[in-house]
N, C-alpha and C positions, 0 to 999 in steps of 0.2 A: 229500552234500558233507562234507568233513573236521571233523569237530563243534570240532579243536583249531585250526582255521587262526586265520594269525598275522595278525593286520589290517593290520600296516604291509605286507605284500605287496600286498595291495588296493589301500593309498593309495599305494604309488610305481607301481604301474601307471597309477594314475589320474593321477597328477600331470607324466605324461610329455603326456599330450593336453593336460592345463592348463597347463601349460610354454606350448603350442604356443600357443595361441588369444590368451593372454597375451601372448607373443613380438608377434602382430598388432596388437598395441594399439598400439606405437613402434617396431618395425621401420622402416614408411611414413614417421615423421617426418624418420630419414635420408637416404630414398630420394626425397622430394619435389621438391628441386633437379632429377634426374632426370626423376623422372617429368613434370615439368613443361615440361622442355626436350622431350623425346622425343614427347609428347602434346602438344604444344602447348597449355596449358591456362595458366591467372594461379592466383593467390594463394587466391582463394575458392574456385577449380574443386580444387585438389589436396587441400584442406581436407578436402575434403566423401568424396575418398578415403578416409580416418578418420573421419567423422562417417558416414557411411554405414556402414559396420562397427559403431560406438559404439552409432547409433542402433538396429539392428534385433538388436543383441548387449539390449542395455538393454529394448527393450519386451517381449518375452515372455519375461522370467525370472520373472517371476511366476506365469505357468501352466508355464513350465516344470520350476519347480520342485515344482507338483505333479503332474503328470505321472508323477514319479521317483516320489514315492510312490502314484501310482496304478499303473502298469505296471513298477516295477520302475527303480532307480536305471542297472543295470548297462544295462540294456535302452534306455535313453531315452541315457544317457551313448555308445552304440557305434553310433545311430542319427545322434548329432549329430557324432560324429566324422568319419561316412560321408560327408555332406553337408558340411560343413567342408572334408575332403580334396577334392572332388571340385571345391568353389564356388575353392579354392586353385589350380587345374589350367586355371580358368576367367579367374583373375585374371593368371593369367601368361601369356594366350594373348590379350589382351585386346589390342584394336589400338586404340581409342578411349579418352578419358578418361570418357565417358558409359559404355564398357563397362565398364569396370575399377568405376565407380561401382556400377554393377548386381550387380558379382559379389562385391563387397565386402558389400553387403547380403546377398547370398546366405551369405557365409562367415560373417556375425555370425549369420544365424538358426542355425547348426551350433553355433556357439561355446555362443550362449543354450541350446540344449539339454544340453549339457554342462556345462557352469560349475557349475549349483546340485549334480547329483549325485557333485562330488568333495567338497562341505562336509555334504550329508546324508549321507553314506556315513564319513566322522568321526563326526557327532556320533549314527550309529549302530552304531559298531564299536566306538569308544573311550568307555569310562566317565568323566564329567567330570571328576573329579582327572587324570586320564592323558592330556587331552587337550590339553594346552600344547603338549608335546613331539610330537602328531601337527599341531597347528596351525604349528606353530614351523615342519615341514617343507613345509606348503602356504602360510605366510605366505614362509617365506622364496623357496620359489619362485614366490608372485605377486608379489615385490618382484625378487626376481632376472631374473624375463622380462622386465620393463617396463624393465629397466635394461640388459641382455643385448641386447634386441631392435634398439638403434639401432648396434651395436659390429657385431651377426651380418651386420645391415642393410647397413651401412657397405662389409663386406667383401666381399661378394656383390654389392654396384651396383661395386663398382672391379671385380673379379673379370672376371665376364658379365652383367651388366647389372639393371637394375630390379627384370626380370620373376625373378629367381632369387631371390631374398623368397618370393616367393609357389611356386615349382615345389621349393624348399625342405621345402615340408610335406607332400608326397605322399611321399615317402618316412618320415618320422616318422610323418606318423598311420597309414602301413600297421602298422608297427611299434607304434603305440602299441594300434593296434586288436586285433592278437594279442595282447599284453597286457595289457590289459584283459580280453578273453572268456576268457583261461586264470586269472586270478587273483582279478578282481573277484569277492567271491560274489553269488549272487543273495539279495537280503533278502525278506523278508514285503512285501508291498503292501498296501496302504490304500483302501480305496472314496470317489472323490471324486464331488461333483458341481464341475463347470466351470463360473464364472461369466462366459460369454462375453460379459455386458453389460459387466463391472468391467473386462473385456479392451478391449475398445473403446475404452472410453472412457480409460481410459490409454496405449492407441497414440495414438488418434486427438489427443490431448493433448499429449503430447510429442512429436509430428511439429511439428504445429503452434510451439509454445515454442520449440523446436530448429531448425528452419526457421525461425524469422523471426527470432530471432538470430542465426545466422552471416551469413541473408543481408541483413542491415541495411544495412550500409553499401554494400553493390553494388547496391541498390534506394533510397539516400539516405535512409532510415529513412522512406519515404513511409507515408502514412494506413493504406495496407493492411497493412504490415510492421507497425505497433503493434497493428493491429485482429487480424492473426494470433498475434501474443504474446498481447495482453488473450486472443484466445478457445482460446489455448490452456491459460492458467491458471483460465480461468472452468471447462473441460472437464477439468481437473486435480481443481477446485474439487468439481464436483458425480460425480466418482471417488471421490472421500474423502465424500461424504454418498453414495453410493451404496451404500458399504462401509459404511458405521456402521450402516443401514437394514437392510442385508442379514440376514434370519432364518436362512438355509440356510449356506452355506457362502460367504464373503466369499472374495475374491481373496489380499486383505491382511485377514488378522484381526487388526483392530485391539487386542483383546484382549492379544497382542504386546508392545504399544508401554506395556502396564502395567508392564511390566521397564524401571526405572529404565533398567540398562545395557544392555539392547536398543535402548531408542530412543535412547541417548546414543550408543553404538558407529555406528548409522546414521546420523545426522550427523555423527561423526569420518570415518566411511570415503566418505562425500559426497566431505567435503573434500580427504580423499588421492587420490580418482579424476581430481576437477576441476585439483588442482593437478601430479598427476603426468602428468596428458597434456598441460597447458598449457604446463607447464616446456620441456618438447624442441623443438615449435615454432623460438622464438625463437629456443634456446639453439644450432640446429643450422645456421641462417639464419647465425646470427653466427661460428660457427667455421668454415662454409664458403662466405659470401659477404664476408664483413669479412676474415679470415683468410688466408681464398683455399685454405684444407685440403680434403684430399680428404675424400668420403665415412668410407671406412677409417679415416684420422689424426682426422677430427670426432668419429667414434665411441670411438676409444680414449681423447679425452680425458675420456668417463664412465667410462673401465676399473675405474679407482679405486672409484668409486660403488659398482658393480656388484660387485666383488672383495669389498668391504667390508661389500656388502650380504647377501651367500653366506655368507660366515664368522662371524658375529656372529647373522643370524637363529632358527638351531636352538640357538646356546648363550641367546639371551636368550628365547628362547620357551621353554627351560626352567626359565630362573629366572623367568618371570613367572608359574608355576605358585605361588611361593615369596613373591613380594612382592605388595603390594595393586593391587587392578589398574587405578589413577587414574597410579602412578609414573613406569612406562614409559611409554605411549606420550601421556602429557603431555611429559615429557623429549623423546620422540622429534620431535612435533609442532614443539614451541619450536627445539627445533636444526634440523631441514627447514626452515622459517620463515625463521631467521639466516641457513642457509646461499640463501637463493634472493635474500636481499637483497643476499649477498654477490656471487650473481652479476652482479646488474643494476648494481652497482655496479663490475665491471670489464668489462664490456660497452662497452668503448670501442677505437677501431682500435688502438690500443696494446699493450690489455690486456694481463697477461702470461698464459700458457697454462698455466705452471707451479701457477701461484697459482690458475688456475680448477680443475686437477687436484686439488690438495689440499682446496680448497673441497667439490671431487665427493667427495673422500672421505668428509668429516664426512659431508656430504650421505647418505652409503650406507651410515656407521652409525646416522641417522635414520631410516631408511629399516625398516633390520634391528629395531628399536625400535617401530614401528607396525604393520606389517602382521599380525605373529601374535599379541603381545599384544591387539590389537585385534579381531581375529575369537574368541579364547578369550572374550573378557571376554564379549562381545555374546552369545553363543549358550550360555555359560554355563550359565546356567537354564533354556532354552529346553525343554520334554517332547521325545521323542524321538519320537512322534508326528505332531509337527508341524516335523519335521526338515526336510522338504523345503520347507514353507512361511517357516520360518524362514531359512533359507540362501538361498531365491528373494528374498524381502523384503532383505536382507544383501548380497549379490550386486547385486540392482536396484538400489540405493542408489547403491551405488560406481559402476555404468555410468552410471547418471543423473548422479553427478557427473561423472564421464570424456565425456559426451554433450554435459552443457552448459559445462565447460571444453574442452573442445574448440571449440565457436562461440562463445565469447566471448570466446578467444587469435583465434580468425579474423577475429572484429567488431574488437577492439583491436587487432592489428595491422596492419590491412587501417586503420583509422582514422588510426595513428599514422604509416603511414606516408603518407600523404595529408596530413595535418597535416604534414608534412618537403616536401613538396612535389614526393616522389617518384610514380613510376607503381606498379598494383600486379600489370604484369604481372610474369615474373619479375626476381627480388629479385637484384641482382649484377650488371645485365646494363647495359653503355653504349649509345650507338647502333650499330646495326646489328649488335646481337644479342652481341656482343664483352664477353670478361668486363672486372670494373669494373678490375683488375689486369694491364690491356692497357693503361692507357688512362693520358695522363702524369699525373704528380703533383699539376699545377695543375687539370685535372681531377676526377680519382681521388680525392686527398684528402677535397676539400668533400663528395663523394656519399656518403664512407665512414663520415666523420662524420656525416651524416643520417640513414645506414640504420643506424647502432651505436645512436643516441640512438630514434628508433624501437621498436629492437628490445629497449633497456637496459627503454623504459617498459613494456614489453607486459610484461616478467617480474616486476613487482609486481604482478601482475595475482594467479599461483599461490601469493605467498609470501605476501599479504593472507589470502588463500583459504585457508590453511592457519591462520590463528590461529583459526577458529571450531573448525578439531581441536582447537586447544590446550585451548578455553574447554569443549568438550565433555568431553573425556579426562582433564580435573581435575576434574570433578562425580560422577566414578565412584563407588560404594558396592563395600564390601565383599560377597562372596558371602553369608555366611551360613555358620552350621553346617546346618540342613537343606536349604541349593541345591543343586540336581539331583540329591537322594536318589533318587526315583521314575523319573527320568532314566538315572540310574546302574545301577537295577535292571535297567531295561528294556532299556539297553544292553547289559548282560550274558547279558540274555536269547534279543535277537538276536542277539550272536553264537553262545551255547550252541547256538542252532536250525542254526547252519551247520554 
């Protein structure tokens, strides 16, 4: 292979599938009115469309990030693309919402094989001063898809329908797939051992946690619902003493979480997963059931977000190369924060739309603000070595947070709107099935007013959620003059080997 290859061609072949898998995370949340009519499914069944995905994207990044460096980054990356395209082909042919459930699961485990080998394949191509600007372009586009994905969403349910989300990706990942095996290079592999006790017990854990929070309130929070949370945290519990025990090769080496900004960066990016899937939920409820906007027009009022989140990402992931790295994405945290308060605060049948648009704007220069500053800082110091292990821990983090904001926008809104004293089949609908904007005023009004005030409370939910980034990403320390020396070398070194 070309001993001078340029490694930003690696990373933008890679970041074309990451785009994709990304896109899957909030696509679904604009398409849910949809999919809910069409499948006949409530509030908690469409949820779990995204949490199904969340969850089985979320529990095996852990081995699969080392995987990448046992067989080869490129090789594990063009395996899960396969699967992913093919679980996409499945989700759109899907005639049930049980099915669609199944296949969503299937495309998260494609996604999880992928995801860790586009951040080890940075923090093994690019030397740590030089890697802002390679972060900048993966940060910004995992902030650009999640914001992208309910706008692409939008346009493709008014278009042809639901299923055109999902028959969307078969075409990209062919493409991304040729792209990847011409560009990616192949790196050095690593000899691991698998610890498929540590695996266990972290699925089996977070099914548990995750399951019996979203489906809380559709089970009334009965004896077994708490007994499944308590024995999902006890089996979280003794994950993390299994790992500490561990002589051989730990799942998670906890050794890791000795970097001040490692383990700080992994509770900032909790918080952005938890709040950035929980925000769309409500926020999409209310622009096209309150509203009464289509798919398409709900979507574009993120346009701003999203616009703003593209243009600002690679310029501020370069100067976060240049300032300390507590600044940004403390800044960025606090302003996403303000701006979600701002939402739930015009989240009323009134609201104006204009004023939500500008809102989204700041919104998606916070946005721009967190995502790559925040992945530089974390992985930082990290040996290159343990790139894959690092990037799978980093990665897990954020699904775990996206897994369990995800069921706990479903537990709270599914609660809140019960407390209104509404149904929780779907959200908009009068009697006999008729939207709520059919229905006279003396009507209409009072419902709209319940389901806005619902929907207003559930969005303090992501913007609370976001001030533990804040409190994290202002504890940050300075790198150091000798961080990622050794790091630096050895990045030099694999690429010289290409």
């Amino acid at each position: 292979m070309n001993t001078q290859r340029n490694p930003w061609l690696g990373l933008y072949a890679l970041v074309v599938g990451f785009f994709m898998i990304l896109l899957d995370m909030t696509i679904v949340a604009v398409a849910n009115p949809a999919i809910m009519k069409d499948l006949n499914a409530d509030v908690s069944q469409v949820i779990w469309v995204t949490s199904a995905y969340l969850l089985t994207y979320a529990v095996p990044l852990l081995v699969t990030g080392r995987l990448g460096d046992r067989f080869g980054p490129k090789n594990i990356y063009l395996i899960g693309l396969t699967v992913f395209t093919l679980a996409s082909l499945w989700c759109a042919e899907s005639t049930s919402i049980n099915m669609l459930i199944a296949a969503r699961a299937v495309q998260g485990l494609g996604a999880a094989l992928m995801t860790p080998q586009t951040m080890a394949v940075i923090m093994r191509t690019f030397p740590p001063d030089k890697r802002g600007a390679a972060m900048g372009l993966w940060g910004g586009v995992a902030g650009l898809a999640t914001l992208v994905g309910p706008i692409l969403g939008g346009v493709l349910v008014d278009w042809q329908g639901w299923q055109w989300i999902f028959y969307v990706n078969v075409p990209i990942g062919i493409v991304a797939f040729g792209l990847a095996f011409w560009l990616v290079p192949s790196l050095p592999t690593h000899e691991h051992k698998f610890d498929l006790v540590g695996v266990a017990l972290s699925a089996i854990g977070m099914f548990l946690l995750v399951f019996g929070i979203q489906e809380g309130n559709t089970h009334h929070w009965d004896a077994w619902i708490w007994a499944m949370i308590v024995a999902g945290l006890v089996v979280l519990g003794l994950f993390v003493v299994n790992q500490a025990r561990n002589t051989g090769e730990p799942l998670v080496p906890l050794s890791l979480f000795k970097d001040r900004n490692f383990a700080l960066g992994n509770v900032a990016i909790a918080s952005m997963g938890a709040a950035v899937t929980g925000v769309f939920v409500p926020a999409y409820f209310y622009l096209q059931q309150v509203h009464g906007l289509t798919p398409t027009r709900s979507a574009l009022v993120f346009a701003p977000m999203a616009i703003l989140t593209g243009i600002f990402a690679p310029i501020i992931g370069k100067i976060s190369d240049k300032t300390p790295p507590r600044i940004i994405p403390t800044i960025g945290f606090a302003l996403f924060s303000a701006t979600l308060f701002g939402f739930a605060a015009l989240m009323k049948p009134d609201g104006s739309i204009a004023i939500f648009m500008i809102v989204g704007g700041l919104a998606g220069i916070a946005n721009a603000c967190i995502w790559a500053p925040l992945g530089t800082t974390a992985t930082h110091n990290l040996p290159v070595q343990q790139a894959g292990a690092g990037a799978g821990i980093y990665n897990t983090t954020r699904q775990v947070g996206s897994v369990l904001g995800s069921a706990a926008i479903s537990a709270l809104l599914t609660a809140r709107i019960s407390a209104q004293g509404l149904q929780s089949g779907p959200i908009g609908e009068g009697a006999g099935g008729k939207s709520l904007h059919d229905l006279p005023a003396l009507v209409r009004d009072p419902l709209l007013e319940k389901i806005s005030t619902a929907l207003s409370q559930s969005m303090y939910l992501p913007a609370l959620i976001l001030l533990i980034g804040v409190v994290a990403s202002a504890l940050f320390i300075g790198y150091g003059k000798s961080a990622g020396g050794p790091a630096n070398d050895m990045a030099k070194a694999d690429i010289g080997a290409h």
